[in-house]
ZAMARGU-4260 file (C-alpha; in steps of 0.2 Angstrom, whole numbers, plus 5000, padded with zeros to 4 digits):
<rodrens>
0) 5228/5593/5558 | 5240/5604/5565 | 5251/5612/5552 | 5266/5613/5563 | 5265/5594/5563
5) 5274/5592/5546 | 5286/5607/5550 | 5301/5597/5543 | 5312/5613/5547 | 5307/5617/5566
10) 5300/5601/5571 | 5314/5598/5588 | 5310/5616/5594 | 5298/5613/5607 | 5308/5600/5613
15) 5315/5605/5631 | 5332/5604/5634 | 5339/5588/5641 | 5322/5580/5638 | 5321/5566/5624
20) 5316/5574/5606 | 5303/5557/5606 | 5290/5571/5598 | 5300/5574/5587 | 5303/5556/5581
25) 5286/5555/5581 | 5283/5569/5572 | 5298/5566/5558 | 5290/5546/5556 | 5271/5558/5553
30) 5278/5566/5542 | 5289/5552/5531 | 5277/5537/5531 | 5263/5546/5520 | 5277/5549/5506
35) 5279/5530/5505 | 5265/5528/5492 | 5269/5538/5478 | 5288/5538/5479 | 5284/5517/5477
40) 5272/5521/5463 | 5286/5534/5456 | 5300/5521/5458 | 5289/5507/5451 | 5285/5518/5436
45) 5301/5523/5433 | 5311/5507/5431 | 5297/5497/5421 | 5302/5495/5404 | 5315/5507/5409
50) 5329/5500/5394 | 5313/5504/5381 | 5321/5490/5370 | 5338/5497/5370 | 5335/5511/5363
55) 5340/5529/5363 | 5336/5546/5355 | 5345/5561/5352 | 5345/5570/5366 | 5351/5555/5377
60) 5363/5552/5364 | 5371/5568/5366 | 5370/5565/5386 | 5379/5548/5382 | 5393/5555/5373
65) 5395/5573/5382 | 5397/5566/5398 | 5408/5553/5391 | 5421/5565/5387 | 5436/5568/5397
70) 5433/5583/5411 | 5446/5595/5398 | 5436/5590/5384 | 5419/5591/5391 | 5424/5608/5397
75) 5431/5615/5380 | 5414/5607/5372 | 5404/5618/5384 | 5415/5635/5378 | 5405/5631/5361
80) 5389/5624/5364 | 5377/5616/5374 | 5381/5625/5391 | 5367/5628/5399 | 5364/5608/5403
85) 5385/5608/5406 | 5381/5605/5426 | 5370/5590/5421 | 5384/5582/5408 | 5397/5584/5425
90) 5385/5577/5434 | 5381/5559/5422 | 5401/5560/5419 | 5403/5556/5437 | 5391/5543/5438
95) 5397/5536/5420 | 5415/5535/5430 | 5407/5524/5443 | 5393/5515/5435 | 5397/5513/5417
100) 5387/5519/5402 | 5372/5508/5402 | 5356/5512/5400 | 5352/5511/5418 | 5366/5521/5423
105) 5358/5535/5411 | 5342/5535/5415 | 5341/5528/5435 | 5344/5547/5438 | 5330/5553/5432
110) 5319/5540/5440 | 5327/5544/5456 | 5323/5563/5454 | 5305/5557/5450 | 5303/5549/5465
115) 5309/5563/5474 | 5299/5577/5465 | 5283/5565/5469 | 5288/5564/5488 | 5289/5585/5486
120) 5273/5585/5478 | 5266/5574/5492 | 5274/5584/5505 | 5270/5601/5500 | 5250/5596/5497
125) 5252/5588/5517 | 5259/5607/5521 | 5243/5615/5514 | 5229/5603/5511 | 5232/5589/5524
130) 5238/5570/5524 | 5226/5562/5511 | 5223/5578/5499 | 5246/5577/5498 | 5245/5557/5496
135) 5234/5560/5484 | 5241/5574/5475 | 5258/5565/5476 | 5251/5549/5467 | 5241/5560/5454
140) 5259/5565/5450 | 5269/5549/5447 | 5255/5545/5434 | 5254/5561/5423 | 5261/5555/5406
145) 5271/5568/5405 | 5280/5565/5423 | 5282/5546/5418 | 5289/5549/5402 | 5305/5561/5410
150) 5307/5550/5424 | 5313/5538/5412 | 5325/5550/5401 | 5342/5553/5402 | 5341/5572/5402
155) 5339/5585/5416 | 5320/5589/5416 | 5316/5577/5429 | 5330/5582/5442 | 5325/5599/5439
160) 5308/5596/5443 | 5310/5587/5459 | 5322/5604/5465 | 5308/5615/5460 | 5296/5607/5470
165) 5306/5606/5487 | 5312/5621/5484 | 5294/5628/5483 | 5290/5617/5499 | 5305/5626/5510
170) 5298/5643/5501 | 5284/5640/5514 | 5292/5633/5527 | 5301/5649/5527 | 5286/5659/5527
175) 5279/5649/5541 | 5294/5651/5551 | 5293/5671/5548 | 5277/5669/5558 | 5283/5659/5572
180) 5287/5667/5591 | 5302/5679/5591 | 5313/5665/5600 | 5308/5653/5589 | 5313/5665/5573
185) 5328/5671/5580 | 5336/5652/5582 | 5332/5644/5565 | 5322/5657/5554 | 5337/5656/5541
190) 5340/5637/5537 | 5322/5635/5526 | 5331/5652/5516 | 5345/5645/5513 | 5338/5628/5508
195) 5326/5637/5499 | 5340/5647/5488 | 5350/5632/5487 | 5338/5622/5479 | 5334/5636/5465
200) 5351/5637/5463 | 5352/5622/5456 | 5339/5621/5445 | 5343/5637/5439 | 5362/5630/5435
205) 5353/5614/5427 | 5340/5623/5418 | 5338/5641/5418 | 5321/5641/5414 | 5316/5635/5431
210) 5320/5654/5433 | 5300/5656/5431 | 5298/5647/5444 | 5304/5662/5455 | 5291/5673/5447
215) 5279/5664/5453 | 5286/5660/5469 | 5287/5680/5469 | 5266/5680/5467 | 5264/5668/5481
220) 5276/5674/5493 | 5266/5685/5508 | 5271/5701/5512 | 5277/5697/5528 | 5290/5686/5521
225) 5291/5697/5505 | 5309/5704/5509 | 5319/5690/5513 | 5312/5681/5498 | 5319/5697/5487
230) 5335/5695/5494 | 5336/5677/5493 | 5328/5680/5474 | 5343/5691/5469 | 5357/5679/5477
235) 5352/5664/5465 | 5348/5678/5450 | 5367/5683/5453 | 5373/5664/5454 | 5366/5659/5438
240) 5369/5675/5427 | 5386/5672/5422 | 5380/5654/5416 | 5364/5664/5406 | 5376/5677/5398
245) 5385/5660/5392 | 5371/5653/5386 | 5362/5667/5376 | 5377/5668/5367 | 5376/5651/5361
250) 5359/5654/5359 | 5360/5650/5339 | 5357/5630/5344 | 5341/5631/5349 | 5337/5638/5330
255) 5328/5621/5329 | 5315/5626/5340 | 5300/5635/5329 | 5287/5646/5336 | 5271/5640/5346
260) 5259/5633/5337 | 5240/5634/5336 | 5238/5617/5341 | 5250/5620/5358 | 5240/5638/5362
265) 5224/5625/5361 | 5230/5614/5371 | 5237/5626/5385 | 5221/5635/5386 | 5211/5617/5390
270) 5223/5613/5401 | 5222/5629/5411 | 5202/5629/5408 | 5203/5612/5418 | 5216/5618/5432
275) 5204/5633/5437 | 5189/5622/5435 | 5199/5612/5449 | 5205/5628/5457 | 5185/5632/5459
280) 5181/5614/5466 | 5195/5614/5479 | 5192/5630/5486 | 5179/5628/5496 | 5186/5610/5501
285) 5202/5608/5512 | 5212/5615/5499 | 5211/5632/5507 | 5224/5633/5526 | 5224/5620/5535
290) 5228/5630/5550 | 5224/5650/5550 | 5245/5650/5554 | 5246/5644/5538 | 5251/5660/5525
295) 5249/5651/5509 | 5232/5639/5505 | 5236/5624/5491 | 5227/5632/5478 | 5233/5650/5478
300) 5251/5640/5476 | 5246/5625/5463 | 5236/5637/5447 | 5251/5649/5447 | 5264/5636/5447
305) 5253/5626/5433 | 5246/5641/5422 | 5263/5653/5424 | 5278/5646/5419 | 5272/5637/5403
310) 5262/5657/5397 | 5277/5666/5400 | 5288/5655/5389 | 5275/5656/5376 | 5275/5675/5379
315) 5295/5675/5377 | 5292/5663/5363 | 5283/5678/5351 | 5302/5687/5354 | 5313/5672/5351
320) 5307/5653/5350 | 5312/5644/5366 | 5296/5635/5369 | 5295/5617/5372 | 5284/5609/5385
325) 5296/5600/5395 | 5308/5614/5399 | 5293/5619/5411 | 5289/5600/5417 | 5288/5606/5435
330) 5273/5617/5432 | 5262/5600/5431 | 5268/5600/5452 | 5254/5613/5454 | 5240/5603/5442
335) 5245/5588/5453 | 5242/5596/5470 | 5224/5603/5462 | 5219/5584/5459 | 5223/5578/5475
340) 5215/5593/5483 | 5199/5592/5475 | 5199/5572/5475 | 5200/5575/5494 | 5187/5585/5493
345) 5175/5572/5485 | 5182/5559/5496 | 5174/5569/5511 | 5157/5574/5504 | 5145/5559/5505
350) 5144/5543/5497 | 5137/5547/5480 | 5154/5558/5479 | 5163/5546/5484 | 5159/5533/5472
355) 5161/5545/5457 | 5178/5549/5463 | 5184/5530/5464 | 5172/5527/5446 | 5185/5544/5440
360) 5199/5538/5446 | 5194/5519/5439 | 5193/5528/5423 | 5208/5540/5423 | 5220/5523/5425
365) 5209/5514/5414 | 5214/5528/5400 | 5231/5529/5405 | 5237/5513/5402 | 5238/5513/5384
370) 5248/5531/5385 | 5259/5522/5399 | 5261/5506/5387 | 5266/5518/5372 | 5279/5528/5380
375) 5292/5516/5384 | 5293/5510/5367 | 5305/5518/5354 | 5290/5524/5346 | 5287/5538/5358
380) 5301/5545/5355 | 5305/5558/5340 | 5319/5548/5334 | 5327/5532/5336 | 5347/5533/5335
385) 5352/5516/5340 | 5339/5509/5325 | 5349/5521/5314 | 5366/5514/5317 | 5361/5497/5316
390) 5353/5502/5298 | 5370/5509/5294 | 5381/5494/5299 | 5370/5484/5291 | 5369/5495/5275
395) 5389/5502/5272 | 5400/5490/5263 | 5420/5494/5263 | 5420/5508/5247 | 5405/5515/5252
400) 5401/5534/5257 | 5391/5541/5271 | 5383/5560/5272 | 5375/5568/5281 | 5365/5580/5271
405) 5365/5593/5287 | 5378/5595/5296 | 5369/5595/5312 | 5362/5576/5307 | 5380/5572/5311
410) 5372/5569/5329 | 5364/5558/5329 | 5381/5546/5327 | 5386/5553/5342 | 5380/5536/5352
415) 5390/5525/5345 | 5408/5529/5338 | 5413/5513/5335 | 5399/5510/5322 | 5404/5526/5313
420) 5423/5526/5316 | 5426/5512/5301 | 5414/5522/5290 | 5419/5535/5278 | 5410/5552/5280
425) 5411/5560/5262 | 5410/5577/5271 | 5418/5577/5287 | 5434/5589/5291 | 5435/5586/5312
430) 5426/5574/5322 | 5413/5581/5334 | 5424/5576/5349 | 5440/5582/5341 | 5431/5599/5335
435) 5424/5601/5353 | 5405/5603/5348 | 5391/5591/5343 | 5392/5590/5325 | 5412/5594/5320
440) 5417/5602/5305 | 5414/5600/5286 | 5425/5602/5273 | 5423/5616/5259 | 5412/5612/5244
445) 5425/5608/5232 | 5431/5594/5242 | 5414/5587/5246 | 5409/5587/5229 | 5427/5578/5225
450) 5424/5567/5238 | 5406/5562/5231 | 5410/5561/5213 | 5422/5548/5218 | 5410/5537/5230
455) 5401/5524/5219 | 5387/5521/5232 | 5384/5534/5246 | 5370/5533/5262 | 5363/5548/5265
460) 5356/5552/5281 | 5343/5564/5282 | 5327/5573/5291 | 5312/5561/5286 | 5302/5568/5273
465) 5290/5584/5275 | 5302/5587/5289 | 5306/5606/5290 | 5326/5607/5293 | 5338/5624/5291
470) 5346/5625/5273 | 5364/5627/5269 | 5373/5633/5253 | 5382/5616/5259 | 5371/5608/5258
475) 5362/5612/5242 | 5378/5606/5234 | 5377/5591/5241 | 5359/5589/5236 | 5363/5598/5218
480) 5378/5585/5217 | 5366/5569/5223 | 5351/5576/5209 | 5367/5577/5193 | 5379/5562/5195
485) 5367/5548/5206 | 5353/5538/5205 | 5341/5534/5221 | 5342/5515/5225 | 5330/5516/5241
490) 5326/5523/5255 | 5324/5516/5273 | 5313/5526/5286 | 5315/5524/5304 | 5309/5535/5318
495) 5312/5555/5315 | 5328/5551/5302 | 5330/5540/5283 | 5342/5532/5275 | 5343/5535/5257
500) 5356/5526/5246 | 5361/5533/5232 | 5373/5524/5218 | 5380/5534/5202 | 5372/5533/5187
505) 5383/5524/5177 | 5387/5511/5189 | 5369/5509/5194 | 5365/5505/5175 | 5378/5494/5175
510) 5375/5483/5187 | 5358/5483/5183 | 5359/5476/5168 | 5352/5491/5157 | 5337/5502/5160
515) 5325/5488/5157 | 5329/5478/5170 | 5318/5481/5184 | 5317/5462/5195 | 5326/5461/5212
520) 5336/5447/5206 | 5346/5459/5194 | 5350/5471/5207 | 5370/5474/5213 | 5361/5481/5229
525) 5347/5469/5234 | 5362/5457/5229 | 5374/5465/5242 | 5358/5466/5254 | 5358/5445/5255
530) 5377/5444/5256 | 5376/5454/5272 | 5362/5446/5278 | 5363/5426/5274 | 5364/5417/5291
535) 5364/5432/5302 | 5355/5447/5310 | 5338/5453/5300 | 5337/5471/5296 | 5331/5482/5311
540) 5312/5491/5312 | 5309/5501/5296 | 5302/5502/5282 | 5310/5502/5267 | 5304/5511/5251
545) 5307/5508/5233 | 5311/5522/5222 | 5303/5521/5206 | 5311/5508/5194 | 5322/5499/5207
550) 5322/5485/5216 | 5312/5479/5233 | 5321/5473/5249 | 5312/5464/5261 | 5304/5472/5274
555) 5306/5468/5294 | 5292/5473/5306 | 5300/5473/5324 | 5318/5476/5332 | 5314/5464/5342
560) 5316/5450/5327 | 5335/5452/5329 | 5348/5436/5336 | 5364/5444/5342 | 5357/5464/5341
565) 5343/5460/5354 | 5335/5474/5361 | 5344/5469/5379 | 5359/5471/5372 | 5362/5481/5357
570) 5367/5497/5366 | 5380/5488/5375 | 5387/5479/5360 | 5386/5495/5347 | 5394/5505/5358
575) 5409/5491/5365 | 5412/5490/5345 | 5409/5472/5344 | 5396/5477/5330
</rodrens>
């Protein structure tokens, strides 16, 4: 199959003057109909259980309510944190402006951008490996875990993946068209360039680590085409640096992020074990050029694009921590392109071949349904903000205290204001919207402790247990404060956060009956707990745990058990304020 075929770029330029382009329809139909299959897979994947029972976590959260914010106020906000994903939060404001703030209108983008990135993946595969290896490579795409797990998030990663990927197939395109006949060159030998620069231009802007992606364009790119690469390099270098600058400057928010693990070296080092096992396999298949114009063979692209990005930010990580698998998603677009290339490869080498490939691939869906099934519940996900706020509207009563015992917890409220607005946060000076940032301000210790003292029954929100979070002389007074004047009620665990309710001592004795009494029937808070929940909603997923000498509350096993906070439409009514 003639490369040229699925030349997207030059496909009308044999087409004489005055003569119909029917070729070239011919041509353009060639090369759109074999995309068909994954984008359906993508598309299919992406909006199954897309809601994952209402729910959200932080990061959407923070998606939800920066891109909620007024244009002045979202651009203040990015003067103080958060700038480097400040293009994606203008992007979600505009489609919030038109769509709303559902969960569909959060995450459809992403699932959009997965089909797109899977029609790239397909595409570029069909460049240097032929029709079936790129189908295949496309469809070995949709299914990775990791691909359909981003498709369905309301964050940048999966946009930025799918820019990648063209960009990378207009990168050879371009280095095609260098080879072309001078006539040929001289009429459209810029246009892949400029798409090509484009394209990593805006995943720069949305992310900048898609930056590594040049450096490994820069090992692929032939020497021939070398030049105008460089010059193309530099322009998107010199677009996104202003937005760097800014960003390493706000650098301190990423202080969560902890260095690479032993486990996620291990886990690298199979993965990249198994992409050059492919890389062998697919070498001596179709996977080297398809035509000998061809400058680039699929495999000489794929391992780099897999093995590179994720090693160099693991090597930048042993300076400064910044490693966290997704912000290299697209390097699973080379791992995907090696599958299909050496499933090709099977496909055409006999019949005993051919019926392992169908057994592994029988197998590889076999396995990934359960992984499939388990991430579009709340579960796979390292919190659960909406269970959070249901807990809370369940929990406060009016005279009741909330605090977060770190300041940057204060988050995780972001979601849904009108849940929080009618609360009283013990510690809070300025709202996060009002201070401009993601957490607002707290007041000075005195008046925390003031404000605490004089609280008869506080929630305290906090990391779960064993959880590793960054220590403030803050908030050791809060815990000092909690450990001298109150006594621990319970404590309710959801995903990635807990609830812990507190009530001072003297009160808690009180109400209790003396420190003998130990059944839930004496308890002022199991009594509180039944007022609130006589004929209506049962408490949400979690599980509750008893602190020594207190008294039980029932436990609920499933979300899913509420009446009016049903998973369809608990999003919609926490954040309207009708809860």
């Amino acid at each position: 199959m003639a490369i040229d075929e699925f030349e997207i770029v030059n496909d009308t330029e044999n087409t004489p003057q005055g003569h119909s382009p029917r070729v070239s329809l011919l041509s353009r139909r060639g090369f759109l109909t074999p995309l068909l299959l994954p984008v359906s897979l993508s598309t299919l994947l992406g909006i199954w259980r897309i809601r994952r029972d209402g729910t959200l976590w932080h990061d959407e959260a923070v998606t939800l309510e920066l891109a909620s914010r007024s244009l002045p106020d979202l651009w203040q906000t990015l003067g103080n944190i958060d700038a480097v994903h400040g293009a994606y939060y203008f992007l979600m404001h505009v489609l919030f402006g038109l769509f709303g703030t559902d969960l569909l209108a959060l995450r459809l983008p992403s699932v959009l951008a997965g089909a797109l990135a899977a029609a790239g993946v397909t595409a570029l595969g069909m460049r240097l490996a032929g029709t079936r290896a790129g189908i295949l490579a496309g469809l070995s795409f949709a299914v990775l875990p990791d691909v359909q797990k981003y498709s369905q998030e309301g964050r940048s990663y999966s946009i930025v993946c799918a820019l990648v990927v063209w960009a990378t197939y207009f990168l050879v395109s371009a280095a095609i068209s260098r080879r072309a006949p001078e006539i040929i060159r001289r009429r459209r030998s810029m246009v892949p360039w400029i798409a090509y620069g484009t394209l990593m231009l805006a995943a720069c802007i949305l992310h900048q680590f898609a930056a590594l992606a040049l450096v490994v364009h820069a090992f692929v790119v032939p020497d021939y085409a070398r030049r105008p690469w460089a010059y193309t390099a530099l322009l998107v270098a010199a677009g996104v640096a202003p937005l760097a600058a800014l960003g390493t400057a706000q650098s301190g928010q990423v202080a969560w992020i902890d260095g690479v693990t032993g486990s996620e070296y291990q886990r690298f080092a199979i993965l990249a074990s198994f992409a050059m096992v492919l890389s062998y396999f697919a070498s001596s298949g179709n996977a080297g050029k398809v035509s000998p114009e061809a400058p680039f063979s699929l495999r000489a692209i794929a391992l780099p694009l897999f093995v590179l990005p994720t090693a160099l930010l693991m090597l930048i990580s042993l300076y400064k921590p910044f490693y966290v698998e997704r912000y290299v998603l697209y390097g699973l677009v080379g791992l995907a392109l090696l599958l299909g290339a050496v499933l090709d490869r099977m496909l055409r080498l006999g019949r005993t071949l051919r019926v392992t490939a169908v057994i592994a691939i029988a197998l590889a869906i076999t396995l990934l349904i359960p992984e499939s099934l388990k991430l579009r519940t709340p579960e796979s996900r390292s919190d659960n903000v909406t269970a959070l706020a249901i807990i809370l509207s369940r929990e406060y009563a009016p005279g009741d205290g909330i605090l977060y015992l770190s300041v940057k917890r204060r988050a995780w409220s972001l979601a849904y204001p009108s849940v929080n607005r009618g609360m009283f946060d013990l510690a809070q000076a300025l709202t996060p919207a009002a201070s401009h940032d993601l957490y607002g301000t707290e007041l000075p210790s005195p008046q925390i402790r003031a404000r605490m003292r004089s609280s008869a029954r506080i929630l305290v929100v906090t990391e779960p247990e064993g959880t590793h979070g960054e220590s403030s002389a803050t908030e050791q007074i809060k815990e000092r404060v909690l450990a001298e004047y109150f006594t621990k009620d319970r404590t309710i665990r959801i995903d990635g956060a807990q609830v812990i309710i507190y009530e001072q001592r003297t009160t808690a004795t009180e109400l209790r009956g003396g420190p003998a009494c130990r059944r839930p029937a004496c308890s002022a808070a199991s009594h509180r707990h039944a007022v609130r929940s006589n004929a209506s909603t049962p408490m949400p997923s979690a599980e509750y745990e008893q602190a020594p000498a207190h008294c039980e509350l029932p436990v609920r096993t499933s979300i899913e058990n509420h009446n009016d906070l049903s998973p369809k439409n608990t999003v919609y009514r926490l954040i309207s304020g009708e809860v």
